[in-house]
LUMLOTI-67565 format. One record per atom (N, C-alpha, C, O, CB): x negated, y negated, z negated; residue in one letter. Coordinates in steps of 0.2 Angstrom, whole numbers, padded with zeros to 4 digits, always signed. Glycine has a CB too. Layout:
N
XYZA
...
//
This chain:
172
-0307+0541+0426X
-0308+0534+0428X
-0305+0529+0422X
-0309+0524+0421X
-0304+0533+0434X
-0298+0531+0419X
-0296+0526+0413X
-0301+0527+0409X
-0304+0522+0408X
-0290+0527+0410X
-0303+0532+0406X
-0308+0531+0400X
-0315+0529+0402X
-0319+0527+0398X
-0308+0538+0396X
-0317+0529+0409X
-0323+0526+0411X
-0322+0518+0409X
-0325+0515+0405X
-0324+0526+0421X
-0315+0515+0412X
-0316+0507+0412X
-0315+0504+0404X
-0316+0499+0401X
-0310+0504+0418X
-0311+0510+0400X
-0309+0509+0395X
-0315+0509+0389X
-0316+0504+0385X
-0304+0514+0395X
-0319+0513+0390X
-0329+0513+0388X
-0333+0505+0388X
-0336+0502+0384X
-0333+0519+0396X
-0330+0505+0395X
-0336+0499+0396X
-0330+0492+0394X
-0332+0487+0391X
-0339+0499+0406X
-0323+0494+0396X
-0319+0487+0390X
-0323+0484+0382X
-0324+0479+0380X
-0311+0491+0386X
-0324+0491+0379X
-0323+0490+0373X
-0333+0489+0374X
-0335+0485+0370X
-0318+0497+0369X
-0335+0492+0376X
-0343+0489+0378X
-0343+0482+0378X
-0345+0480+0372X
-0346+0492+0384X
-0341+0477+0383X
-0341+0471+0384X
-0335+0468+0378X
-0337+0462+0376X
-0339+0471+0391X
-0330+0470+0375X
-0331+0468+0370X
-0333+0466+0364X
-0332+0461+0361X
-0330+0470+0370X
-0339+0471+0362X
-0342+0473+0358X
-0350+0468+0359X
-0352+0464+0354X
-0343+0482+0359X
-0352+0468+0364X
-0356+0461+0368X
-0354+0454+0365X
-0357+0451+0361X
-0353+0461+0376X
-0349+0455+0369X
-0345+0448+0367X
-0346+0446+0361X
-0350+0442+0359X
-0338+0449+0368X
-0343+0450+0357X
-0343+0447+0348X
-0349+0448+0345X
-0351+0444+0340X
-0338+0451+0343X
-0353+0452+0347X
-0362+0454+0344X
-0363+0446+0344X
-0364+0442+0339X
-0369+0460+0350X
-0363+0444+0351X
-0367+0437+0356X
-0364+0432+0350X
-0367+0431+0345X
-0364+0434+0366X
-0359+0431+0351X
-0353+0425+0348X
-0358+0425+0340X
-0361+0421+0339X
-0341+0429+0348X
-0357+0430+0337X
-0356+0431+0331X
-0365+0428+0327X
-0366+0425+0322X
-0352+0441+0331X
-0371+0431+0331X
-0376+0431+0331X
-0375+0421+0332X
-0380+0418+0329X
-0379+0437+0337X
-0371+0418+0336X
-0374+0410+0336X
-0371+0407+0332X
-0372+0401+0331X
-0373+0405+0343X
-0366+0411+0328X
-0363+0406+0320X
-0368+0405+0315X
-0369+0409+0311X
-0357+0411+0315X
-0371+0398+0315X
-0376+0394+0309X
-0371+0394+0302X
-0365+0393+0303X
-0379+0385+0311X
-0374+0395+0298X
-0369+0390+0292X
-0371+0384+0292X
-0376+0383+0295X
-0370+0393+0284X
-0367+0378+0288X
-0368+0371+0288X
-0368+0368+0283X
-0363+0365+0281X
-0364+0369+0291X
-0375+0368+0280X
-0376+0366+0272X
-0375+0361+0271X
-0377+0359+0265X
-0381+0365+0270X
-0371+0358+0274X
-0368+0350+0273X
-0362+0350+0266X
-0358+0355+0265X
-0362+0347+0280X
-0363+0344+0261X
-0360+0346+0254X
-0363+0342+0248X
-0365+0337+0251X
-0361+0354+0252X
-0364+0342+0245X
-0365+0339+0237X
-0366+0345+0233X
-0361+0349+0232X
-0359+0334+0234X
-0373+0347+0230X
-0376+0353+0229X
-0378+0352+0220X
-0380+0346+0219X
-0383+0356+0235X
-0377+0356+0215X
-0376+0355+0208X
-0382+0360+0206X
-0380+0366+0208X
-0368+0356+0204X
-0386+0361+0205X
-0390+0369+0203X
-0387+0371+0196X
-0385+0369+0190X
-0401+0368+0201X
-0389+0377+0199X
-0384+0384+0193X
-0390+0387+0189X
-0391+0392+0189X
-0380+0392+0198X
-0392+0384+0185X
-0400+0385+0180X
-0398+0393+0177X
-0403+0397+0175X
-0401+0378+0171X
-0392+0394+0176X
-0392+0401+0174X
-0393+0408+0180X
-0397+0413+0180X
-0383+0402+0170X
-0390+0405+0186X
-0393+0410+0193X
-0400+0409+0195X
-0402+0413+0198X
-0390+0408+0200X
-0403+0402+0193X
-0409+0402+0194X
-0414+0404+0193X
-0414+0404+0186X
-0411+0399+0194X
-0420+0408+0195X
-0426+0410+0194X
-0431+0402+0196X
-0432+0399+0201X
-0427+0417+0198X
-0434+0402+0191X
-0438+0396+0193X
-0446+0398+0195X
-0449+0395+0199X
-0438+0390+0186X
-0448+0404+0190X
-0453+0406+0192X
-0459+0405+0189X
-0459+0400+0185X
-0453+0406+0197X
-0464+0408+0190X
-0469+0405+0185X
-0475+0402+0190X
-0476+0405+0195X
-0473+0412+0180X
-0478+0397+0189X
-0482+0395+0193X
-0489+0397+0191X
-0491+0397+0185X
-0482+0390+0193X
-0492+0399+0196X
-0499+0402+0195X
-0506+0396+0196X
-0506+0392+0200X
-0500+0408+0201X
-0511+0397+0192X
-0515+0393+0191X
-0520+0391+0200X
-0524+0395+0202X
-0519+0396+0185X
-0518+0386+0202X
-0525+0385+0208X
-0525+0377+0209X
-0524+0376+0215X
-0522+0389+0217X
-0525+0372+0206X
-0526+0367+0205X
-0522+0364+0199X
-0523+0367+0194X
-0524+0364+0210X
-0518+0359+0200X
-0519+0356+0195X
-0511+0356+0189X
-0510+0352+0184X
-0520+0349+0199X
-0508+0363+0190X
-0503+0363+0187X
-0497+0359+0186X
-0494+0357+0181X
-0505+0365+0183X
-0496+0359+0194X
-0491+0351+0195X
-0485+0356+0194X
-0480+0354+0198X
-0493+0345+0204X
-0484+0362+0190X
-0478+0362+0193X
-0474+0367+0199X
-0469+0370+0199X
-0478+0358+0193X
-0477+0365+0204X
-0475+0367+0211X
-0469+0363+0213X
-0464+0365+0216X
-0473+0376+0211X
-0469+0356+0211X
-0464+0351+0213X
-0462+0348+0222X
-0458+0344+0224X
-0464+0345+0209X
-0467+0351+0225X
-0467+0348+0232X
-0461+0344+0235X
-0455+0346+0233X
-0469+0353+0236X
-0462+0341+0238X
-0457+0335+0242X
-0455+0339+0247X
-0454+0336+0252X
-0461+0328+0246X
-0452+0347+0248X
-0449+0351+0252X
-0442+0352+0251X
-0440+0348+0247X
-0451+0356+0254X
-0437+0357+0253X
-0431+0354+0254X
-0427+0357+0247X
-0423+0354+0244X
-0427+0356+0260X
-0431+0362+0246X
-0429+0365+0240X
-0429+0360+0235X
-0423+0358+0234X
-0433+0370+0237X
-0435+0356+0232X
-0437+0352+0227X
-0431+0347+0225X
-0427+0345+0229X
-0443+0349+0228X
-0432+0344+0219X
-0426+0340+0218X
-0419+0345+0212X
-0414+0347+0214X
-0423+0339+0226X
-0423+0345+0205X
-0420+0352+0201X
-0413+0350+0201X
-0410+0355+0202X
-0423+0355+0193X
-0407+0344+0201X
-0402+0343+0196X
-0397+0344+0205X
-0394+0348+0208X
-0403+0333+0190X
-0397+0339+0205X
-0391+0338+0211X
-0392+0334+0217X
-0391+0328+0216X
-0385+0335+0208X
-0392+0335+0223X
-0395+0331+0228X
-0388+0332+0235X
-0383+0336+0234X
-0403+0334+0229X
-0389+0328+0241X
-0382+0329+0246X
-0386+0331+0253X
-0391+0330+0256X
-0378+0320+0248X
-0381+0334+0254X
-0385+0337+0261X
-0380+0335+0267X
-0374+0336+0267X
-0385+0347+0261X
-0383+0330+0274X
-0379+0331+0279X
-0380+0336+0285X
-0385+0334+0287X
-0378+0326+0280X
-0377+0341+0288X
-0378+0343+0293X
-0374+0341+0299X
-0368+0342+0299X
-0378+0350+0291X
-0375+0339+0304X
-0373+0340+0310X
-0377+0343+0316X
-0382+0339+0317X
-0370+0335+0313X
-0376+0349+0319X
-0379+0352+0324X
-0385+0353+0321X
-0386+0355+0315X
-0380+0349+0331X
-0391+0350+0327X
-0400+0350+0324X
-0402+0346+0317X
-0408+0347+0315X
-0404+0347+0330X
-0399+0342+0316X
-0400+0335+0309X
-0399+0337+0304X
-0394+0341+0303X
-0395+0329+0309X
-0402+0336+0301X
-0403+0341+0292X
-0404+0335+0289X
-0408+0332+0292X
-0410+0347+0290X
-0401+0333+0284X
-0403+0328+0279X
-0400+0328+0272X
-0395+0329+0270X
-0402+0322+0282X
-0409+0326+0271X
-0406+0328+0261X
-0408+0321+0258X
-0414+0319+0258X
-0411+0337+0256X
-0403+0320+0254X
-0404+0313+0250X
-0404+0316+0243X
-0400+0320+0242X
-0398+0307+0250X
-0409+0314+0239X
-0411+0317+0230X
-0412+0308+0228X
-0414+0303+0231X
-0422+0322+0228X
-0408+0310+0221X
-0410+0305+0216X
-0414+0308+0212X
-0413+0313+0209X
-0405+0301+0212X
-0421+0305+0211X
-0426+0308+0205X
-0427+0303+0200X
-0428+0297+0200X
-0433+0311+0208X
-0427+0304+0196X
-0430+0301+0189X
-0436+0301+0189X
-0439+0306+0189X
-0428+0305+0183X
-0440+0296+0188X
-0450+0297+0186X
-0454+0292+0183X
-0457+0288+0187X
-0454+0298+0193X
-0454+0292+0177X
-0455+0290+0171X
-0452+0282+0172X
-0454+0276+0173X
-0464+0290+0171X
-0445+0285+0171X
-0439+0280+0169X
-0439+0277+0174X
-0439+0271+0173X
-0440+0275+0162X
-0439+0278+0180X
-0436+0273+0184X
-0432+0280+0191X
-0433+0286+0192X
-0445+0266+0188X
-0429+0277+0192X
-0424+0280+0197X
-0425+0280+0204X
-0424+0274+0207X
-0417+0276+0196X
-0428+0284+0208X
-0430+0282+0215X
-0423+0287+0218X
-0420+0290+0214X
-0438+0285+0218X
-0422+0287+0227X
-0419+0288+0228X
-0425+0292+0236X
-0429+0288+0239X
-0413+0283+0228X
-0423+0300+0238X
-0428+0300+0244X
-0423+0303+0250X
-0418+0307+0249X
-0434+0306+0243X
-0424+0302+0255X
-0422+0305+0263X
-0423+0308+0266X
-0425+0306+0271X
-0422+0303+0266X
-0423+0312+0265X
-0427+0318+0270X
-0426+0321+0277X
-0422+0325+0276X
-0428+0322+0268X
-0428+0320+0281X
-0425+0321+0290X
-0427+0327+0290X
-0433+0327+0289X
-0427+0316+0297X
-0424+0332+0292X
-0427+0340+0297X
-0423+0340+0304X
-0417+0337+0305X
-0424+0348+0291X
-0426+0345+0308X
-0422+0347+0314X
-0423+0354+0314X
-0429+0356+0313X
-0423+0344+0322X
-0417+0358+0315X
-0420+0366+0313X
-0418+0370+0323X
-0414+0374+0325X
-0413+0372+0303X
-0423+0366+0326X
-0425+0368+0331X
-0432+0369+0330X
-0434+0372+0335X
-0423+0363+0335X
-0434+0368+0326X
-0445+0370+0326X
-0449+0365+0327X
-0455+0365+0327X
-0449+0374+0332X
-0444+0359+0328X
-0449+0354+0329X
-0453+0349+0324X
-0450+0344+0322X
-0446+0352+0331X
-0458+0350+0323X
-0463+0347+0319X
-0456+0340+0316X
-0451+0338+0319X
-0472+0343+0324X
-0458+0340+0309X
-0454+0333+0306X
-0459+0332+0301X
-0462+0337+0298X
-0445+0333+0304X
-0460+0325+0299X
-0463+0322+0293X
-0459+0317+0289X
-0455+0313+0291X
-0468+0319+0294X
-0461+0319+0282X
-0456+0316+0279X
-0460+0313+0273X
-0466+0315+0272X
-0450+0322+0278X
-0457+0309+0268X
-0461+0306+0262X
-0464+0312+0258X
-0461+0317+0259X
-0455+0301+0257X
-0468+0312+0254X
-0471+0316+0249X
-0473+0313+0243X
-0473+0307+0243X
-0476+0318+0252X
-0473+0316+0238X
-0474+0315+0232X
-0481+0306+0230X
-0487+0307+0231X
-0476+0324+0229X
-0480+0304+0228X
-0484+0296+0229X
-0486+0296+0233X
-0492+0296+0233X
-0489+0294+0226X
-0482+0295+0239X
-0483+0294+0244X
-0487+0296+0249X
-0488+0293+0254X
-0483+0291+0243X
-0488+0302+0249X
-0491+0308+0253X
-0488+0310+0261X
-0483+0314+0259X
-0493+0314+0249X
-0488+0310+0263X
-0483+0314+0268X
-0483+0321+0271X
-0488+0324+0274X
-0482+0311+0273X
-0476+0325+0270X
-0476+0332+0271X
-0473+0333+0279X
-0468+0331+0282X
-0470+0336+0265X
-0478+0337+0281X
-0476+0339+0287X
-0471+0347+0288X
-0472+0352+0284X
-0483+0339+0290X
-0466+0347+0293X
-0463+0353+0290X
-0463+0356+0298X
-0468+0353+0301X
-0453+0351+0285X
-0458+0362+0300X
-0454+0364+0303X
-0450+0367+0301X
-0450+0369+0296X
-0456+0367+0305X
-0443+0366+0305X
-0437+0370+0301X
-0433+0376+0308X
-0430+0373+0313X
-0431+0362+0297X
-0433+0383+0307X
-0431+0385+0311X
-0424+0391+0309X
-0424+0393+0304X
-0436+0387+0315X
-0419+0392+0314X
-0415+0400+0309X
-0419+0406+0311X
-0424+0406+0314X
-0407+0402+0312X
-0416+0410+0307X
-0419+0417+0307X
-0413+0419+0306X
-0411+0420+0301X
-0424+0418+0300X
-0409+0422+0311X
-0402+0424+0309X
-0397+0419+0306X
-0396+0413+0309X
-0402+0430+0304X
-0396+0421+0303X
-0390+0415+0299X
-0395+0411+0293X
-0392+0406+0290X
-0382+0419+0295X
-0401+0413+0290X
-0405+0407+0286X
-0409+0405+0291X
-0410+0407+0297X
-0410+0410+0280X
-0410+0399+0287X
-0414+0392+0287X
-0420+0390+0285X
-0420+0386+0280X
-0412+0388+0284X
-0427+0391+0289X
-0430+0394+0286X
-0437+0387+0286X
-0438+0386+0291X
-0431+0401+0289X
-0439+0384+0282X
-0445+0377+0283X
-0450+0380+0283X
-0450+0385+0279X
-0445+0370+0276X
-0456+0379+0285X
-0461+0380+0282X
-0464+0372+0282X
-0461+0368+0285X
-0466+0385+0285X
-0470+0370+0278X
-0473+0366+0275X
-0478+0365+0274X
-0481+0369+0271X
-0471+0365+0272X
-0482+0357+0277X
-0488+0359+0275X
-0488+0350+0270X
-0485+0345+0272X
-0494+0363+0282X
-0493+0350+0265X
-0494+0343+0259X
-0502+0343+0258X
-0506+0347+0255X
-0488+0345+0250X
-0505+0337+0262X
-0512+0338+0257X
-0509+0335+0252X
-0504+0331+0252X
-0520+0335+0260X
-0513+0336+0245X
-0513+0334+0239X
-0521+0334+0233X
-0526+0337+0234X
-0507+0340+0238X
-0520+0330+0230X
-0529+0329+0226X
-0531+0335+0223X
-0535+0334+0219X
-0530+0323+0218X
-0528+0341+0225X
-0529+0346+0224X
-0529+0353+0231X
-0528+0359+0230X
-0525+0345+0220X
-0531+0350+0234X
-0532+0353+0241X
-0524+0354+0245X
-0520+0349+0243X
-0535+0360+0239X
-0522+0359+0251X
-0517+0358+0257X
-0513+0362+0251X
-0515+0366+0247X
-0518+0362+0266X
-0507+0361+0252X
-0502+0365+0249X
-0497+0367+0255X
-0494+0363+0258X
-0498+0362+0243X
-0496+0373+0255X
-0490+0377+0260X
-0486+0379+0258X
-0487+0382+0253X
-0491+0383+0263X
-0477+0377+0260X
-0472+0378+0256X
-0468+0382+0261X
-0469+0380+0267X
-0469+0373+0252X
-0463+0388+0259X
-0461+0392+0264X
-0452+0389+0260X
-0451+0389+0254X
-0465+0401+0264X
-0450+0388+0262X
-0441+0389+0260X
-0438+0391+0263X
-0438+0390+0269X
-0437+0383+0259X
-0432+0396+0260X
-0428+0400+0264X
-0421+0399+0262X
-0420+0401+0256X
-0431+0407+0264X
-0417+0397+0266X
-0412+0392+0264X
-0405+0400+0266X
-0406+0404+0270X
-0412+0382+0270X
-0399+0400+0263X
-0395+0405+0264X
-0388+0401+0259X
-0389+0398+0254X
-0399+0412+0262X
-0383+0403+0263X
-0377+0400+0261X
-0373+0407+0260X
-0374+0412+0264X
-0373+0395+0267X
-0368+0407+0255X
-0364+0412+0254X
-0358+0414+0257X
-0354+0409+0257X
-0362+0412+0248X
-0356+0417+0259X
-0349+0420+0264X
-0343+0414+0264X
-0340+0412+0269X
-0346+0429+0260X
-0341+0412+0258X
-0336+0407+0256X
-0340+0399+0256X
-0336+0394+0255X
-0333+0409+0248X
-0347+0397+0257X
-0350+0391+0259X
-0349+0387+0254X
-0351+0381+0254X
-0347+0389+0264X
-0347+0391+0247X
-0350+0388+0239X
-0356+0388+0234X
-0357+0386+0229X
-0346+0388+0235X
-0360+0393+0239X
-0366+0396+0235X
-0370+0393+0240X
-0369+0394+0246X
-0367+0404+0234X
-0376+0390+0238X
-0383+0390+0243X
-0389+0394+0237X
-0389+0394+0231X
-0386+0381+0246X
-0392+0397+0242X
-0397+0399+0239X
-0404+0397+0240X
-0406+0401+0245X
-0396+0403+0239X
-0410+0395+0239X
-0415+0391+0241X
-0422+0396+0236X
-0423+0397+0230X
-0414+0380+0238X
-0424+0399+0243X
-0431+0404+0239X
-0436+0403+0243X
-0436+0404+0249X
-0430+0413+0238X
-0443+0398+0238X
-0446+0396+0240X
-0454+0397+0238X
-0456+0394+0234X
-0444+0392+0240X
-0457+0401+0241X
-0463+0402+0239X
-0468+0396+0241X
-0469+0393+0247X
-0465+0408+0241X
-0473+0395+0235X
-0480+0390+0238X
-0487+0391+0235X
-0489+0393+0230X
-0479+0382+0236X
-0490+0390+0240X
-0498+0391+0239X
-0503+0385+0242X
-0504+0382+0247X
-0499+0398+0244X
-0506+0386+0236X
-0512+0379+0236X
-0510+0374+0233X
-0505+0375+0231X
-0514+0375+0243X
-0513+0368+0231X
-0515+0362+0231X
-0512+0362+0223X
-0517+0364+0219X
-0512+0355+0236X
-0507+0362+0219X
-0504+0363+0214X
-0504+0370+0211X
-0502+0371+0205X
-0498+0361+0214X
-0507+0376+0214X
-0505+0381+0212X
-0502+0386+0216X
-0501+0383+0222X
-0502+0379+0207X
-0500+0393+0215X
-0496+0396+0218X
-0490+0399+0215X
-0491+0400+0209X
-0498+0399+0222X
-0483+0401+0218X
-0478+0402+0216X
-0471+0404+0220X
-0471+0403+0226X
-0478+0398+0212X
-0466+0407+0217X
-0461+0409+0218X
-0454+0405+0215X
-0454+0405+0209X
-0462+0415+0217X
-0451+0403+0219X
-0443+0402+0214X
-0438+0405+0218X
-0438+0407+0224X
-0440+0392+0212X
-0432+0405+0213X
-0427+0406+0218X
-0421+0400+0215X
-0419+0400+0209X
-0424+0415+0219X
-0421+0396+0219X
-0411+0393+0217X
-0408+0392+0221X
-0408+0392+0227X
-0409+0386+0216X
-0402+0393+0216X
-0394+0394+0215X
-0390+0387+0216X
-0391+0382+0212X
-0392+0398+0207X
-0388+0386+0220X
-0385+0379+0220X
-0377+0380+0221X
-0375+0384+0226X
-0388+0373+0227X
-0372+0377+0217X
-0365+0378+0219X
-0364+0370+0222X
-0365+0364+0220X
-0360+0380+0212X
-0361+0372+0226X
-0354+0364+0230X
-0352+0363+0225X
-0352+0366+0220X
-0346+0367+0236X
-0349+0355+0224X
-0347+0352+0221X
-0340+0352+0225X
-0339+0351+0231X
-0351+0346+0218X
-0335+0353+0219X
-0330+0349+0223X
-0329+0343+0224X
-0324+0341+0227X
-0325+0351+0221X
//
């Protein structure tokens, strides 16, 4: 009889922390630097206009950009540079699944979804562009100690298709 109840202790235990452990998100909230030596940028393949593969998703933005997280609210502020003038963009996500739109490159607008997948962060995306729909997939992942992010993003259509992977360190 002890080792019956003692079975199912450590059963419900084991429960217990699976459940618990399974609803820990990481929280990409921080001021993020890209690590150009960890990065793979990738090669972009020819299917329009050889823009690059710079899309207005969360990845984009190569130098240094801020992330706020609380709960469902995702938000990422980029300063970009573009042909000498300094813009600043906002970008709202909820990584509940719920449709969000957001500014896009001259002004186009990117429709996203953002949901988890375990402990990544996963967008998909969709951009028309003068070059037909472009789909962006980003797969967002934080390192054990919460100073590494990592952003691997594949896209297909309107610019082309492609793979990257970045490496972003926390600023102190």
């Amino acid at each position: 009889m002890k080792s019956r109840l003692g079975c199912i202790a450590t059963m419900l235990l084991f429960y217990v922390a699976t459940t618990l452990g399974q609803d820990a998100k990481p929280n990409f909230a921080g001021e993020w630097t890209l690590d150009r030596e960890k990065s793979k940028m990738g090669e972009q393949r020819p299917g329009g206009g050889g823009g690059g593969g710079r899309g207005r998703g969360m990845g984009m933005g190569m130098g240094s950009f801020s992330i706020t997280h609380d709960g469902d609210a995702l938000v990422v502020k980029r300063k970009v540079e573009f042909q000498g003038e300094e813009r600043t963009f906002e970008s709202h996500y909820t990584t509940d699944g719920k449709e969000n739109v957001n500014e896009g490159f001259r002004g186009s607008s990117v429709k996203s979804k953002t949901h988890w997948e375990a402990a990544k962060l996963v967008t998909e995306s969709v951009m028309e562009t003068p070059n037909g729909t472009r789909e962006t997939k980003e797969v967002r992942s934080l390192s054990a100690d919460g100073r590494t992010m990592t952003v691997e993003v594949t896209s297909k259509g309107g610019f082309g298709e492609g793979t990257r992977k970045m490496v972003y360190n926390k600023k102190e």
